[in-house]
C-alpha positions as CSV (number, residue, x, y, z in Angstrom):
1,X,96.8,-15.8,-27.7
2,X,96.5,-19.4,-26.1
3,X,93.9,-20.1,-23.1
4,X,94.3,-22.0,-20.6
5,X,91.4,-24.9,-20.3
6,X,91.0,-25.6,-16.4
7,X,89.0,-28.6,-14.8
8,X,86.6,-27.5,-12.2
9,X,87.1,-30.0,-9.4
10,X,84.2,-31.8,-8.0
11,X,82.6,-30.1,-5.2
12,X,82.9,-31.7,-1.6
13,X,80.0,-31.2,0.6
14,X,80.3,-32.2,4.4
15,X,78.5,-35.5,4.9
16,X,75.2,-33.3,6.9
17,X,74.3,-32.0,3.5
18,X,73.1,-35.9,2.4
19,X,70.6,-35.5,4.6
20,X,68.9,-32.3,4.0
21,X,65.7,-32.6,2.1
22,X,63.7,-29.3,0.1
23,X,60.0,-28.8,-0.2
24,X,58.8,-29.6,-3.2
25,X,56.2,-26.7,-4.2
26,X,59.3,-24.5,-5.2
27,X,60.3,-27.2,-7.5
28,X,56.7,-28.2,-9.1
29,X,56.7,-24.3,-9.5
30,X,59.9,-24.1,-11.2
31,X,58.6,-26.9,-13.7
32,X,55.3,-25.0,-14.0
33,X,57.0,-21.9,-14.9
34,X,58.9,-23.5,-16.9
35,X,56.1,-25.1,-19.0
36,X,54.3,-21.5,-19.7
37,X,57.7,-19.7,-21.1
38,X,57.0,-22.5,-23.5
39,X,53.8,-21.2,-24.1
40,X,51.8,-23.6,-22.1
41,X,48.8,-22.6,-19.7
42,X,49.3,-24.0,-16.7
43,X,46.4,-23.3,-13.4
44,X,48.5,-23.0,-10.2
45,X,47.6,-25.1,-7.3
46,X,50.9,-26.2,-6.0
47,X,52.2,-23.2,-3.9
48,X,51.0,-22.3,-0.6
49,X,50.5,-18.6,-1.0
50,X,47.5,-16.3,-0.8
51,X,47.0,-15.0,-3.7
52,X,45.6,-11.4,-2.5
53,X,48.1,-8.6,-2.0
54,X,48.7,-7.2,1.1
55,X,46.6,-4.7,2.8
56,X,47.1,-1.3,1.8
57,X,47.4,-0.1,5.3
58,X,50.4,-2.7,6.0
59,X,52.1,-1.8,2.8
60,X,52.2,2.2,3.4
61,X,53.0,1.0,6.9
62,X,56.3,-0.6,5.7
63,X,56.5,2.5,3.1
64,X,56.8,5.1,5.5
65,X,59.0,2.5,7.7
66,X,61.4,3.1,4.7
67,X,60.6,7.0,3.7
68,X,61.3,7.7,8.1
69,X,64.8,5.6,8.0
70,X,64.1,2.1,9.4
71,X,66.6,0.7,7.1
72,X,69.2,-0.2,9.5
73,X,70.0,-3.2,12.2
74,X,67.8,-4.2,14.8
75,X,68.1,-6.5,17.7
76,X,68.6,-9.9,16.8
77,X,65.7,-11.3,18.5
78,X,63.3,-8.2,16.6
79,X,62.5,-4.5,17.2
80,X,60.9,-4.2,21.0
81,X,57.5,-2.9,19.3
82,X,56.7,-6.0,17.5
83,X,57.9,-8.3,20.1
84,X,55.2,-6.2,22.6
85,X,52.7,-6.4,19.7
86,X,52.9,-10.1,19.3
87,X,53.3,-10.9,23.1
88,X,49.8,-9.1,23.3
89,X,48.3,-10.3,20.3
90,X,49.1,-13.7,20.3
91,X,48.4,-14.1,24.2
92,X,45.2,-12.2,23.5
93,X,44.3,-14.8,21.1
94,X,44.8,-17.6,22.8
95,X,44.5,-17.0,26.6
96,X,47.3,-16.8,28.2
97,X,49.7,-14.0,29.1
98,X,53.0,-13.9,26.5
99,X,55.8,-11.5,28.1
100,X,57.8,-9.7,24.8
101,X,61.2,-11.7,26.2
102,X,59.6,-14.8,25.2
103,X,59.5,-13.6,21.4
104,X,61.9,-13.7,18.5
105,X,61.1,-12.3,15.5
106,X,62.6,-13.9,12.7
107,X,62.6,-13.9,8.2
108,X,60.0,-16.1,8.1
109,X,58.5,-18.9,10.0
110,X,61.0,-22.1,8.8
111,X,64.1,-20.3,10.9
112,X,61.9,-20.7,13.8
113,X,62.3,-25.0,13.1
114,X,65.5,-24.2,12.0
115,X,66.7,-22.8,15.3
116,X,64.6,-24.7,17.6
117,X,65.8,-28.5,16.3
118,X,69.6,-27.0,16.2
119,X,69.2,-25.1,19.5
120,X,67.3,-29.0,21.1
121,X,68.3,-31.9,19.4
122,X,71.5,-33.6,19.7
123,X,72.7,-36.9,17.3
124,X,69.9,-39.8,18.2
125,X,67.4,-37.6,20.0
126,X,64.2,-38.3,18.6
127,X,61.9,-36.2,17.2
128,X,57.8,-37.2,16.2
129,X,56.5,-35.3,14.2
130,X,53.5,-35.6,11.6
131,X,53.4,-37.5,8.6
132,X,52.4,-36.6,5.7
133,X,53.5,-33.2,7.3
134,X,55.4,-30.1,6.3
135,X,58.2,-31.8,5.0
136,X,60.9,-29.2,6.5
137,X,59.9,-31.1,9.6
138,X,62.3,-34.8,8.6
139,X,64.2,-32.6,6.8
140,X,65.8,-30.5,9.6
141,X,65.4,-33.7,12.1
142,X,67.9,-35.4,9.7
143,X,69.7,-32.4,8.7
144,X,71.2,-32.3,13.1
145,X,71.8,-35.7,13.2
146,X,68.5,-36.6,15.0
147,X,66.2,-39.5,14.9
148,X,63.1,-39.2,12.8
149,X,60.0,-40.7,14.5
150,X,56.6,-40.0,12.4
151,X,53.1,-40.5,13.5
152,X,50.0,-40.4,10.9
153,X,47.3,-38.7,10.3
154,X,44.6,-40.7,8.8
155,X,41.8,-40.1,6.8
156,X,39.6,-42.4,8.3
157,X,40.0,-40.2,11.5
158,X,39.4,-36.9,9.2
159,X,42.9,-36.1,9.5
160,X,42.8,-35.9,13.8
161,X,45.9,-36.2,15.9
162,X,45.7,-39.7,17.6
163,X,46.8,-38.6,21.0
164,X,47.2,-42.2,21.8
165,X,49.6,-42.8,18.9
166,X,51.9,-40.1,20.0
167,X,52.0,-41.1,23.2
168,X,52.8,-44.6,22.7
169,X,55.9,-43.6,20.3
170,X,57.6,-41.8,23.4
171,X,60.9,-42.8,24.7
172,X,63.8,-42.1,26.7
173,X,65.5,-40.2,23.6
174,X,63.0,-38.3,23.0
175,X,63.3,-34.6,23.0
176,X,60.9,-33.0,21.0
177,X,56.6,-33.3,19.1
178,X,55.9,-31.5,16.3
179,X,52.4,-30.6,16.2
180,X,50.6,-28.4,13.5
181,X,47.3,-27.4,13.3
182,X,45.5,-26.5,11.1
183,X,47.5,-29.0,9.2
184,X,49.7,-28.8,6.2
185,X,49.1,-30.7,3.9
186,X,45.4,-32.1,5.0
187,X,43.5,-29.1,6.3
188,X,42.7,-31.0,9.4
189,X,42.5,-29.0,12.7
190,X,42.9,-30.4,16.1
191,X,39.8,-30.1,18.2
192,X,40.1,-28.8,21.8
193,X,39.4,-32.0,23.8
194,X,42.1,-33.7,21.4
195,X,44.6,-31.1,22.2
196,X,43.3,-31.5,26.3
197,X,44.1,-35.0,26.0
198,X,47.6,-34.8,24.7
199,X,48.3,-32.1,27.3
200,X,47.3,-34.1,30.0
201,X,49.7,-37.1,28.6
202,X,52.4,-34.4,27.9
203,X,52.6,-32.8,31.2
204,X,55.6,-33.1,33.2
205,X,57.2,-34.8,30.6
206,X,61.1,-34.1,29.9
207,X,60.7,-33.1,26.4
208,X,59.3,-29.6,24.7
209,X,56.9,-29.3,21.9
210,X,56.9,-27.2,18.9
211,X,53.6,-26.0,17.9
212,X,53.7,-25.0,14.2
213,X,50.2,-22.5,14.2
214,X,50.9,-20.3,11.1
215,X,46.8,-21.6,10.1
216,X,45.5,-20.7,13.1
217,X,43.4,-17.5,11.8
218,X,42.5,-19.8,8.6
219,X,40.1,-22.1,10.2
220,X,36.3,-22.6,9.2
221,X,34.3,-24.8,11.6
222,X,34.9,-23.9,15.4
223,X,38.0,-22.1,17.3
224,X,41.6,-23.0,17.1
225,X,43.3,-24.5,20.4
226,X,47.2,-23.9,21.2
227,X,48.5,-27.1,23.6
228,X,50.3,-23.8,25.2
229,X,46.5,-22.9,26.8
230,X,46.7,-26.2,29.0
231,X,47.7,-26.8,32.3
232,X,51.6,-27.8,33.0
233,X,52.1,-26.8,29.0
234,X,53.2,-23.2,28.9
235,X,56.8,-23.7,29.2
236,X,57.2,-26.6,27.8
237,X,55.6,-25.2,24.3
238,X,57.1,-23.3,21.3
239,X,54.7,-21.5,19.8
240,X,55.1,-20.8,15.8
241,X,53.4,-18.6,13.9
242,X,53.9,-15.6,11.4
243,X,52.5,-13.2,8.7
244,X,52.7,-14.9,5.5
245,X,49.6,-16.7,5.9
246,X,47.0,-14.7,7.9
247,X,48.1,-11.1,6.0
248,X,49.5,-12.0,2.7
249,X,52.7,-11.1,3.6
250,X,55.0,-14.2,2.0
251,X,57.2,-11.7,0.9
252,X,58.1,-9.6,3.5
253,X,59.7,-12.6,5.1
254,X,57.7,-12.1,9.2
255,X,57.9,-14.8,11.6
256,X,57.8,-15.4,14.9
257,X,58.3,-17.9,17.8
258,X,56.8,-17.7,21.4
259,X,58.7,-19.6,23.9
260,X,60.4,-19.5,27.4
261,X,62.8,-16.6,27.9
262,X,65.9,-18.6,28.2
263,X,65.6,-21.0,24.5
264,X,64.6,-17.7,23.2
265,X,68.3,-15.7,24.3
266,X,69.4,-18.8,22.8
267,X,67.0,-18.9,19.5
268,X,68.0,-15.4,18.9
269,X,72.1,-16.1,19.6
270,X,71.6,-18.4,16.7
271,X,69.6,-15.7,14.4
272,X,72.8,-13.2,15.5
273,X,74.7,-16.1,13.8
274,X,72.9,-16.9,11.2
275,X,71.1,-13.3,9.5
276,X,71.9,-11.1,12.1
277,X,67.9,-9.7,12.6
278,X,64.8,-9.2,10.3
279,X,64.6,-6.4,8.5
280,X,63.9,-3.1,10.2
281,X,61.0,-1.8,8.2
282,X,59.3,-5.4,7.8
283,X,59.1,-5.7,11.4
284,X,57.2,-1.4,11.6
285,X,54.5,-2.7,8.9
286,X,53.9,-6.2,11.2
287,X,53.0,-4.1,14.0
288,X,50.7,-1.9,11.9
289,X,49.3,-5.8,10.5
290,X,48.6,-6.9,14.6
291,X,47.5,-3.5,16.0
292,X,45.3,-2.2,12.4
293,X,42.3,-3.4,11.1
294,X,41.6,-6.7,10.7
295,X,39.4,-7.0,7.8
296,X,41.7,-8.1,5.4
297,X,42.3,-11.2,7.6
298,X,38.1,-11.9,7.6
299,X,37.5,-11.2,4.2
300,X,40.3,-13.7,2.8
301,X,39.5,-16.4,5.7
302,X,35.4,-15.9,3.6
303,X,36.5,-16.1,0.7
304,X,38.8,-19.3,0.7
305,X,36.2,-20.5,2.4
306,X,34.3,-20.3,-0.7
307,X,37.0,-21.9,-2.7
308,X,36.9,-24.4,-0.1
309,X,33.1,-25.4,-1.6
310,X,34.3,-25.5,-5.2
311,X,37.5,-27.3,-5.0
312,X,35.7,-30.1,-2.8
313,X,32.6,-30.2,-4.3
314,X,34.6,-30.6,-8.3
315,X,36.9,-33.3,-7.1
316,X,34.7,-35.3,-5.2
317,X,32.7,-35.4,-8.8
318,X,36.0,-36.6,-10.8
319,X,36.4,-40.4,-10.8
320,X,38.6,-42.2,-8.7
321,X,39.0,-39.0,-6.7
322,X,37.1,-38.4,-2.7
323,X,38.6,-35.4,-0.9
324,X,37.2,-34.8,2.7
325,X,36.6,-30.7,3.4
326,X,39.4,-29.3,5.5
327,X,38.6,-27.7,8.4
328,X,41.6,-25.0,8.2
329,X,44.7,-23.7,6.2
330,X,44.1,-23.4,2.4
331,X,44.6,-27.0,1.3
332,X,42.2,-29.8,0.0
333,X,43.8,-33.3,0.0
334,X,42.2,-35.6,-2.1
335,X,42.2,-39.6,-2.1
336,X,43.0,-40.6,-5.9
337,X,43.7,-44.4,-5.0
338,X,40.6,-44.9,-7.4
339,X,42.9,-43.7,-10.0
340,X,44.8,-46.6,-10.2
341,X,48.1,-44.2,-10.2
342,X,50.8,-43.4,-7.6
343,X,50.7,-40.0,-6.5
344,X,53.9,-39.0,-7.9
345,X,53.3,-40.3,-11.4
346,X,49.7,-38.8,-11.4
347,X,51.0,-35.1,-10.0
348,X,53.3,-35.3,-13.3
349,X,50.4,-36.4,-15.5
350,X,48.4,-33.7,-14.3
351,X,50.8,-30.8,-14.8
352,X,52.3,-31.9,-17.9
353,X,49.2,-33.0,-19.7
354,X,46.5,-31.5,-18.2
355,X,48.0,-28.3,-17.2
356,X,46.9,-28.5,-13.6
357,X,49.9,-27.9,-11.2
358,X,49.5,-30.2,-7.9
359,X,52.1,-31.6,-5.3
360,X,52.0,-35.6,-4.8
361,X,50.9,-36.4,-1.2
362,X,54.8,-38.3,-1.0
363,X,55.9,-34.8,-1.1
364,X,54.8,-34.6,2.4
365,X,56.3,-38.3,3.9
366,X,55.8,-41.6,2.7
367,X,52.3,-42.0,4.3
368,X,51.4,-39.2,1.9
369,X,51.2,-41.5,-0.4
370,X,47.3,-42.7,-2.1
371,X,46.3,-38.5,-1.6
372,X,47.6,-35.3,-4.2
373,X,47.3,-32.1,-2.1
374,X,45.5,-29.2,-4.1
375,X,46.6,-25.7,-3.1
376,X,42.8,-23.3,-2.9
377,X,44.9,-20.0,-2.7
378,X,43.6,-19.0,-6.2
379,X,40.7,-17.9,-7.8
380,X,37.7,-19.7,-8.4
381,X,37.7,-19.1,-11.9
382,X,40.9,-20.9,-12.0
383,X,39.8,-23.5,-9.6
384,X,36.6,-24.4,-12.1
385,X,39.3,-24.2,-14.6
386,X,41.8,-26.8,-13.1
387,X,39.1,-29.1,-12.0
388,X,37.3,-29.1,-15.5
389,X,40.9,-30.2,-17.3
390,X,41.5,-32.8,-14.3
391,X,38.4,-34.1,-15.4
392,X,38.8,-34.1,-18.8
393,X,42.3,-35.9,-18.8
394,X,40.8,-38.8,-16.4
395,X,38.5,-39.1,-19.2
396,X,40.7,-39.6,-21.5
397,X,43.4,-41.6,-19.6
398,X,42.0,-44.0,-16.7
């Protein structure tokens, strides 16, 4: 019998799709698994991930949630006993009263950006954001049509908002600031009289600001400050924050954003569009995470911050490596201009020679560039590990 050959025709994307960027742990990961079905051993300090399961109380929580028939569609903007557990949770924590209306639960924390910048920005609003900084943040700006506007964070300030910088970057067009703190990738956490003196500048301003917090139970040294506690802020903040991090829940897909009742009808008529609602018994077991004991949240904040010593400590004795200690999150981000190599070229090295999986600091904006950002969400076995083989191929190769 003959067959028929046919062409497939190349695919045409709309012209938004140019624009949209990725995050680049997923792909470094790819590569890395990659390199061990080949029989390599590679150490895994690329994804941002705790590495300790979830609590067992959470996970019989979402268990039962299954066994008693939560398997079904919920209100887009989340089941009313997780949007009254976060509302008093999250206003507990930082000092100010959160009414459930004002909360959507959604898969995750990214649809909260997602929704936000679509619901906000129109073509040629401006957006600032941080840089190096979670690199969804240019991506989605782009993505809508809007106009990227990135201020750094330095190491010579230890990785501090400049309050000053942001304020001077302000325009007419400007819609929305990014803040996150702790900070992805650095580790740096805003301190309270740096987040007072943005507020103050902020304040009756015709713009909103999205405040990514997802670190916010992962800090070491002091107390984490929301701009949402400050005077003229509240309803001009979007609060973002989730479960992935603070219970080791990445897979169960929990996120959440706080923000004034009318954006949130409309940040929830997008979720209706977009996945209808989070899943039913994922949102049971969150409540169980907010309302049971918190423990599991102590003991994994003490114990990266043991990590935290190691990793530091290791690469600060590598040459042509300094890293500064974060202050929050799970990340150490190192200075390797010593190294002589770009941060791209050396992240490759390292993973495909050493064995050591690592994102370059340009995977976080061009002013990531000079830095490597090590992930400390794994054991300090595998830490020691990773650091002795960085050391060893810098021995051999610079």
């Amino acid at each position: 019998m003959a067959t028929t050959a046919t062409t497939m025709q190349g695919l045409r994307l709309a012209d938004r799709m140019s624009r949209l960027g990725t995050e680049s742990a997923f792909d470094v990961l790819v590569r890395a698994k990659a390199l061990e079905a080949a029989g390599r051993e590679i150490v895994h300090l690329e994804i941002g991930e705790p590495d300790f399961p979830t609590a067992m109380q959470i996970v019989e929580a979402g268990v039962d949630a299954l066994r008693y028939g939560w398997t079904h569609y919920g209100p887009s903007a989340g089941l009313p006993a997780l949007r009254e557990a976060v509302a008093e949770d999250a206003g507990l924590r930082r000092g100010i009263s959160i009414d459930p209306s004002e909360v959507v639960i959604t898969p995750g924390a990214k649809p909260i950006m997602f929704f936000v910048i679509l619901a906000l920005i129109d073509p040629d609003d401006e957006v600032i954001y941080p840089n190096p900084g979670f690199p969804i943040y240019e991506s989605m700006i782009n993505f809508v049509g809007g106009r990227p506007v990135p201020y750094a964070l330095r190491e010579e300030h230890d990785f501090d908002v400049d309050a000053g910088d942001i304020i001077g970057k302000i325009t007419d067009r400007t819609r929305l600031v990014i803040l996150n703190s702790p900070h992805n990738p650095t580790g740096g956490v805003m301190p309270r009289e740096s987040v007072a003196e943005l507020a103050q500048a902020l304040a009756g301003r015709d713009l909103f600001i999205l405040s990514d917090e997802i670190y916010s139970r992962l800090i070491y040294e002091g107390e984490h400050a929301s701009i949402a506690q400050f005077p003229g802020m509240r309803e001009r903040t979007i609060i973002l924050d989730g479960f992935s991090k603070t219970y080791a829940m990445t897979g169960w897909r929990l996120g959440y954003g706080i923000m004034r009742p009318d954006l949130a009808e409309r940040v929830a008529q997008l979720q209706t569009n977009a996945t209808s609602c989070t899943a039913s018994f994922s949102q049971i077991a969150a409540v169980t995470a907010l309302r049971g004991d918190q423990s599991c949240v102590d003991e994994m904040r003490e114990e990266f911050r043991r990590r935290r010593s190691v990793i530091v400590d290791g690469l600060n004795k590598i040459p042509g490596f300094r890293c500064r200690q974060p202050h929050g999150a799970f990340y150490a981000f190192p200075n390797i201009t010593g190294t002589g190599r770009q941060s791209k070229a050396l992240s490759d090295a390292l993973l495909n020679e050493a064995g050591v999986a690592a994102l370059s600091g340009t995977a976080f904006g061009a002013w990531g560039e000079g830095h490597l950002r090590f992930s400390f969400a794994n054991s300090v076995e595998n830490i020691q590990k990773a650091l002795d083989w960085i050391e060893a191929w810098v021995k051999r190769n610079l």
